[in-house]
C-alpha positions in Angstrom: -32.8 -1.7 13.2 -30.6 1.2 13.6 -27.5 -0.5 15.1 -28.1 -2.7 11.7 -28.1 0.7 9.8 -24.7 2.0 11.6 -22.5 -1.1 10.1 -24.0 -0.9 6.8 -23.3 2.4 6.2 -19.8 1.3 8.2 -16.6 1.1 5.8 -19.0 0.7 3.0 -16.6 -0.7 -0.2 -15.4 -3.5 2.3 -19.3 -4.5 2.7 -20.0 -4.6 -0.6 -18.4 -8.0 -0.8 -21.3 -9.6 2.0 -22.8 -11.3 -1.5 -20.0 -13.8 -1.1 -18.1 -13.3 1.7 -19.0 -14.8 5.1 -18.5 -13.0 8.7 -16.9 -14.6 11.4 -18.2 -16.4 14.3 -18.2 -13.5 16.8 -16.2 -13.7 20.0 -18.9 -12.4 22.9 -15.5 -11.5 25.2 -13.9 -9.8 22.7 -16.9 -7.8 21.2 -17.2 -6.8 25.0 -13.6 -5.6 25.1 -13.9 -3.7 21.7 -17.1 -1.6 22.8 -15.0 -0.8 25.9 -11.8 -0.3 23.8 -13.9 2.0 21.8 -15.5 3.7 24.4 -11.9 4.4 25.6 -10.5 5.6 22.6 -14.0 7.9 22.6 -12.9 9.5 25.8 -9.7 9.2 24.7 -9.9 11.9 22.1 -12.4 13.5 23.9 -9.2 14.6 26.0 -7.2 15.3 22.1 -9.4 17.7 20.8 -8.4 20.1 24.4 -4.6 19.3 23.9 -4.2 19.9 20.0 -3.2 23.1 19.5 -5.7 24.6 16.7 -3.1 24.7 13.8 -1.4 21.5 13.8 -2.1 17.8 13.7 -1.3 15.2 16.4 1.7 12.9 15.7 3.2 11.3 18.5 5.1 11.8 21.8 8.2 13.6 21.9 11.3 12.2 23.4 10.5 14.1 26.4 7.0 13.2 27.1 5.1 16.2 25.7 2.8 15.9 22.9 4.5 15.6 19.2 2.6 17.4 16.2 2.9 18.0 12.6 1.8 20.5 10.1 -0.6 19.5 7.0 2.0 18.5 4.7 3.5 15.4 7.2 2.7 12.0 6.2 0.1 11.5 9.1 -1.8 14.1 8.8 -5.0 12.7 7.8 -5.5 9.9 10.8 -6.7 12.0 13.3 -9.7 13.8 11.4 -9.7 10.1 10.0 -10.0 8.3 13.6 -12.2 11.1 14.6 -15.0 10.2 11.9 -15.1 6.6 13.0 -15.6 8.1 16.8 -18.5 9.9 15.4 -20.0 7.1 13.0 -19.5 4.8 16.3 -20.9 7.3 19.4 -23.0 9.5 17.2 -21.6 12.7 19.3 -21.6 15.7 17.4 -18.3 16.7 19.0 -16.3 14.3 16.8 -18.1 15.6 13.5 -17.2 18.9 14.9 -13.8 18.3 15.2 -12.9 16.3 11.9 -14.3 18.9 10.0 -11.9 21.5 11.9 -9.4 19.7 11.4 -9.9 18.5 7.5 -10.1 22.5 7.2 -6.4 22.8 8.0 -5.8 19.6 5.4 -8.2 20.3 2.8 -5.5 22.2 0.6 -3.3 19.2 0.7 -5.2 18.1 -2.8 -3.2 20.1 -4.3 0.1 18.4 -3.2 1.9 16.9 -6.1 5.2 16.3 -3.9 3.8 13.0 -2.2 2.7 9.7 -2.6 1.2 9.5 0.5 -2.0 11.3 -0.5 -4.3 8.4 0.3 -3.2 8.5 3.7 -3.7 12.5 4.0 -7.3 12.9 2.1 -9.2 9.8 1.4 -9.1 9.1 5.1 -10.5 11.7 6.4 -12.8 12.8 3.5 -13.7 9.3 2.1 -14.6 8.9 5.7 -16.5 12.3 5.3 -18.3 11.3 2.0 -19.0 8.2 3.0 -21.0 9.0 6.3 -21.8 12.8 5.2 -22.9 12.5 1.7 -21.9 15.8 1.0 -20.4 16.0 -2.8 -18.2 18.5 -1.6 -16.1 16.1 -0.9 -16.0 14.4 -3.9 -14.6 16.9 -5.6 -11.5 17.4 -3.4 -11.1 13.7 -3.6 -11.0 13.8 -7.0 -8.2 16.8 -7.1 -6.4 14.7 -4.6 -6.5 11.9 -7.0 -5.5 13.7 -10.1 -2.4 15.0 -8.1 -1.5 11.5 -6.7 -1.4 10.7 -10.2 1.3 13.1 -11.8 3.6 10.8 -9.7 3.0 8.3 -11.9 5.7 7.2 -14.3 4.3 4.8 -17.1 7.7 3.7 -17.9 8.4 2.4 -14.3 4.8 1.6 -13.9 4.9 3.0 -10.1 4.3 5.8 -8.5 7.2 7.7 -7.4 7.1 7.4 -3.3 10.0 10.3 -3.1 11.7 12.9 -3.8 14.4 13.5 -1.1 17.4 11.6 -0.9 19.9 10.1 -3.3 17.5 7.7 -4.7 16.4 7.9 -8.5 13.1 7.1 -8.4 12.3 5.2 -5.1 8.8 3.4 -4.4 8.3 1.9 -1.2 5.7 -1.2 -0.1 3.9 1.8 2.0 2.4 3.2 -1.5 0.0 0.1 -1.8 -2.2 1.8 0.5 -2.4 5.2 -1.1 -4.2 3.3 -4.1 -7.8 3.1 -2.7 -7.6 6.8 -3.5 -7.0 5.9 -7.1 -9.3 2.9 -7.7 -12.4 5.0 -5.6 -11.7 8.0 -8.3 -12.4 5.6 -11.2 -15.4 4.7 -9.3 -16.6 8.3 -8.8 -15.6 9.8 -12.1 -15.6 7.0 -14.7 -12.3 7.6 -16.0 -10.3 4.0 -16.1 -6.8 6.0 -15.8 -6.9 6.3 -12.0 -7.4 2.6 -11.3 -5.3 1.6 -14.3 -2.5 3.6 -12.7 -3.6 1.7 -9.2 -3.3 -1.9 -11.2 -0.4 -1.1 -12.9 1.7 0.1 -9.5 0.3 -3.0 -7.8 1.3 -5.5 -10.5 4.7 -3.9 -10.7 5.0 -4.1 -6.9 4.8 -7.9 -7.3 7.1 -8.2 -9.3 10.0 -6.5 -7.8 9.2 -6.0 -4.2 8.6 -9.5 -2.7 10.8 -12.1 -1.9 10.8 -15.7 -2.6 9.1 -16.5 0.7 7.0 -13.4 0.0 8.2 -11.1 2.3 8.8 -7.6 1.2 11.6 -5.2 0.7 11.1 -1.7 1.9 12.4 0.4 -1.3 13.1 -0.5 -4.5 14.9 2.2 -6.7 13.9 2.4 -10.6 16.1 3.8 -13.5 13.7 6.5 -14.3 15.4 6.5 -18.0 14.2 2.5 -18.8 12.3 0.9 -15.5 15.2 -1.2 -14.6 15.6 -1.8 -10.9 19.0 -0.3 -9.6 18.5 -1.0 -5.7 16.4 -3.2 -3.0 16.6 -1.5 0.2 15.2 -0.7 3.3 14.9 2.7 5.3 13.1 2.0 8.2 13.7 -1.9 9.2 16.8 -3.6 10.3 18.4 -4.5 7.3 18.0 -4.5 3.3 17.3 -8.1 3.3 15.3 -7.9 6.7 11.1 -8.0 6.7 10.5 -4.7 8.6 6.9 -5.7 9.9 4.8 -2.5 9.3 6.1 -2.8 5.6 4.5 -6.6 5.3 1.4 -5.5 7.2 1.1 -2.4 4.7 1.4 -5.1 1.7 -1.3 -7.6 3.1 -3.4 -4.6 3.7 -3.0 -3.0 0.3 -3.7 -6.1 -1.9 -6.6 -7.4 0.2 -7.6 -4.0 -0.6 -6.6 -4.2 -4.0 -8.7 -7.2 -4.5 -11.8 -5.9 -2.8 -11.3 -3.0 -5.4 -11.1 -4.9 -8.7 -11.3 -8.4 -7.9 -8.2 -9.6 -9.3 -7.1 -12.8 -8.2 -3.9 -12.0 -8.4 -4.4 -9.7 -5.5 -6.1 -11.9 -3.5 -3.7 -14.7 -4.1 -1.0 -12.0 -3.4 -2.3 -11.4 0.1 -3.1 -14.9 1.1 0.8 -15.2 0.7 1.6 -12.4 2.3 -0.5 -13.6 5.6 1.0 -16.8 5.5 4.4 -15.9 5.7 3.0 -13.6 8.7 1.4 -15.7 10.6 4.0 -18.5 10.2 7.2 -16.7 10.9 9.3 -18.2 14.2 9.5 -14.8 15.1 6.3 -13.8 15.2 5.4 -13.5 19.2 2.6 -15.9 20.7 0.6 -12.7 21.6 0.7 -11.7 17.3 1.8 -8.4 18.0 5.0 -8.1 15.8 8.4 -7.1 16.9 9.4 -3.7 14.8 11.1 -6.5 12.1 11.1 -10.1 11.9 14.8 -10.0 11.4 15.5 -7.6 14.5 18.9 -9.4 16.1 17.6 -8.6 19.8 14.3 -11.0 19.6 13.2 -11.8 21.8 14.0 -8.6 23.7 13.2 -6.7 20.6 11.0 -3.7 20.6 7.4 -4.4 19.2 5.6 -2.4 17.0 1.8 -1.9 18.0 0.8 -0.2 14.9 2.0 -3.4 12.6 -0.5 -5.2 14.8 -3.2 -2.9 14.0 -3.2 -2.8 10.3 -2.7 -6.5 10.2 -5.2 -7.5 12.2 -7.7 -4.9 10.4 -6.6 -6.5 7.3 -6.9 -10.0 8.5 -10.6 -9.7 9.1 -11.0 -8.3 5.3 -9.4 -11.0 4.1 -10.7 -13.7 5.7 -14.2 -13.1 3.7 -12.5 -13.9 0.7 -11.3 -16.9 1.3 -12.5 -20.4 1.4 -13.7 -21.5 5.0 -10.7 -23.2 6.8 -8.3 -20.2 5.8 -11.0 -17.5 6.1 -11.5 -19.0 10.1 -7.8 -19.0 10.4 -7.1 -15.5 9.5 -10.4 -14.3 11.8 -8.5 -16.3 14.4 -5.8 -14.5 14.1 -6.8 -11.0 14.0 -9.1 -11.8 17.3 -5.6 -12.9 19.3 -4.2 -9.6 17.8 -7.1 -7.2 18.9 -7.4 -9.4 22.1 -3.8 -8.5 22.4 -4.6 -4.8 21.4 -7.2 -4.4 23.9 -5.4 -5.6 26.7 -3.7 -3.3 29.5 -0.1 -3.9 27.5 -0.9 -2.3 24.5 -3.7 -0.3 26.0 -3.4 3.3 27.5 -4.7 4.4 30.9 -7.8 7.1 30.5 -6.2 10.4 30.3 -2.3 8.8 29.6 -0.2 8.9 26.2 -0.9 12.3 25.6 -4.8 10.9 24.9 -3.8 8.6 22.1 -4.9 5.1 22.2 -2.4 2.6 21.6 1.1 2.5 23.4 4.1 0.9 22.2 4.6 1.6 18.4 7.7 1.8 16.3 8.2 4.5 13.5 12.0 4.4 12.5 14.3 2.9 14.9 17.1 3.1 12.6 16.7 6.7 12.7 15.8 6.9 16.5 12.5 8.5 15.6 9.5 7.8 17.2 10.6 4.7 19.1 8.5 2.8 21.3 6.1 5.7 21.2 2.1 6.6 20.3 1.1 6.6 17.0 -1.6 8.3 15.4 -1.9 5.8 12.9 -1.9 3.5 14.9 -5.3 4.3 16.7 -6.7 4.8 13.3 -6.4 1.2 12.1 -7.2 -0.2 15.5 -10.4 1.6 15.9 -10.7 0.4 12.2 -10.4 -3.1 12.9 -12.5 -2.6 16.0 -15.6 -1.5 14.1 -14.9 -4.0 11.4 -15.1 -6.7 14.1 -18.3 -5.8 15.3 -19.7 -5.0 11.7 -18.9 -8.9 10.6 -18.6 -10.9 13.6 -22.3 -12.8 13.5 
């Protein structure tokens, strides 16, 4: 009864869908391998909470092996309170509560940010995750602030929100914002007021239409005329090329419209995923273990570096959207995601206990163009494969 109680109250918009959406046949081996995967990313940051120093968030590993961290206003800096929830929801030791509310401390003014897109990232995963399991309204209210602020980035004109505002870009949006929208679409839920997931709709329809190619893979950035919405560039920042499918930028897609349609229940969304996991799980390139080199398009493959945190939102996405869809592809996509956490929780993708500066995950790929963060932990990382790891167990029957 109460392990039945843990994954309902478990990621709780995603099981709102159980009225029509069917879990997968469970794996007995690989719901073995996730407990002790979990179990090891429990110890894991058991080790974190000693080597963070009090004032920063973790990152990544530095280029000479000591630990990398960032301040509250870096892209990242909501996974670890974020991960550290789903450790407490899955242990029940009060020591991870303990130290995602520390840490949301340092983030909490971060709802004020109006300089980002990436607000989703920074506040609804640690605090959704806080409301959600908590029930504290406290929390609700800085969600709500967080939301509000996400939403002066909005340009009506454009009909995107403005991803941002370094560079020589006009007004660049990149695939990455699709999964700052939950933050929107969960404030229309809270509040009542339509704009926030009008705003969410309206950057997710425009994303459709210029963003994907033909075969439905995904540019990186597109760059609007802010003066009349016309496009002015399609390029890319952190894959190979302009024309190239930089993987974490197609699993950020299929992970934002799943979402997107679990949000609203647009078709369109769920049609716009199913693409988008096709062209995945078809490509030539894509390696026989499903753990995706850093792009599709990379000239080295098959020496080319993977990138395990591509493989971690993908395969957490995989498993949401295989309950929406009919039962051959639905059992194809489940597939899938097992081989990638299969992959995941194997010893090459796997750190030892007390190794990788206590993250989880080895081998991920942040920008190799700009030789940062290559081949390296990354916080994100661990949060969408313990993610996909509880989600596993919650719907595998």
């Amino acid at each position: 009864m109460k392990k039945n109680l843990f994954f309902t109250m478990l990621l709780l918009p995603a099981i709102c869908m159980q009225t029509y959406a069917q879990a997968g046949k469970a794996n007995r081996e690989l719901l073995r391998k996730a407990d002790e995967a979990l179990q090891l990313a429990a110890r894991q940051y058991k080790g974190m909470m000693t080597h963070v120093p009090d004032a920063v968030l973790p990152r990544s590993t530095n280029k000479d092996g000591s630990l990398m961290t960032s301040n509250t206003t870096w892209w990242t800096s909501g996974f670890y309170p974020g991960t550290t929830w789903y450790l407490y929801e899955y242990t029940k030791d009060p020591a991870f509560k303990a130290e995602a509310l520390k840490r949301m401390e340092l983030v909490k003014k971060e709802q004020y940010n109006t300089r980002t897109h990436d607000l989703g990232f920074m506040m609804y995963c640690p605090f959704g995750n806080a409301l959600r399991i908590t029930g504290d309204t406290a929390y609700k209210a800085i969600l709500l602030t967080s939301a509000q602020s996400l939403s002066t980035r909005f340009n009506a004109t454009i009909g995107c929100i403005k991803s941002w505002d370094h560079g020589t870009w006009k007004f660049p949006v990149i695939i990455d914002n699709m999964m700052n929208l939950e933050l929107l679409t969960w404030a229309t839920r809270a509040s009542g007021d339509k704009k926030f997931e009008q705003i969410a709709r309206t950057h997710a329809n425009t994303t459709i239409k210029n963003h994907f190619r033909k075969d439905y893979s995904s540019y990186h950035v597109i760059d609007y005329d802010p003066a009349n919405g016309a496009v002015l560039q399609k390029k890319t920042h952190q894959g190979y090329a302009d024309s190239s499918a930089w993987s974490r930028g197609q699993a950020w897609g299929l992970y934002g419209y799943t979402m997107m349609y679990r949000e609203t229940k647009d078709k369109a969304y769920l049609n716009q995923a199913r693409h988008i996991a096709d062209y995945i799980l078809n490509n030539p390139a894509m390696p026989a273990d499903l753990i995706p080199y850093w792009d599709y398009n990379a000239p080295d493959i098959p020496n080319a570096l993977r990138d395990v945190s591509a493989g971690a939102v993908a395969a957490s996405a995989l498993l949401e959207l295989s309950r929406f869809t009919s039962k051959t592809e639905a059992q194809r996509y489940w597939t899938a995601a097992e081989k990638m956490l299969s992959s995941l929780c194997s010893p090459a993708y796997l750190a030892k206990e007390g190794e990788n500066n206590h993250f989880i995950l080895l081998h991920s790929v942040g920008s190799l163009p700009h030789n940062s963060e290559v081949d390296v932990p990354l916080t994100y990382a661990d949060y969408y494969f313990v993610e996909a790891l509880l989600r596993y167990k919650m719907w595998s029957k």
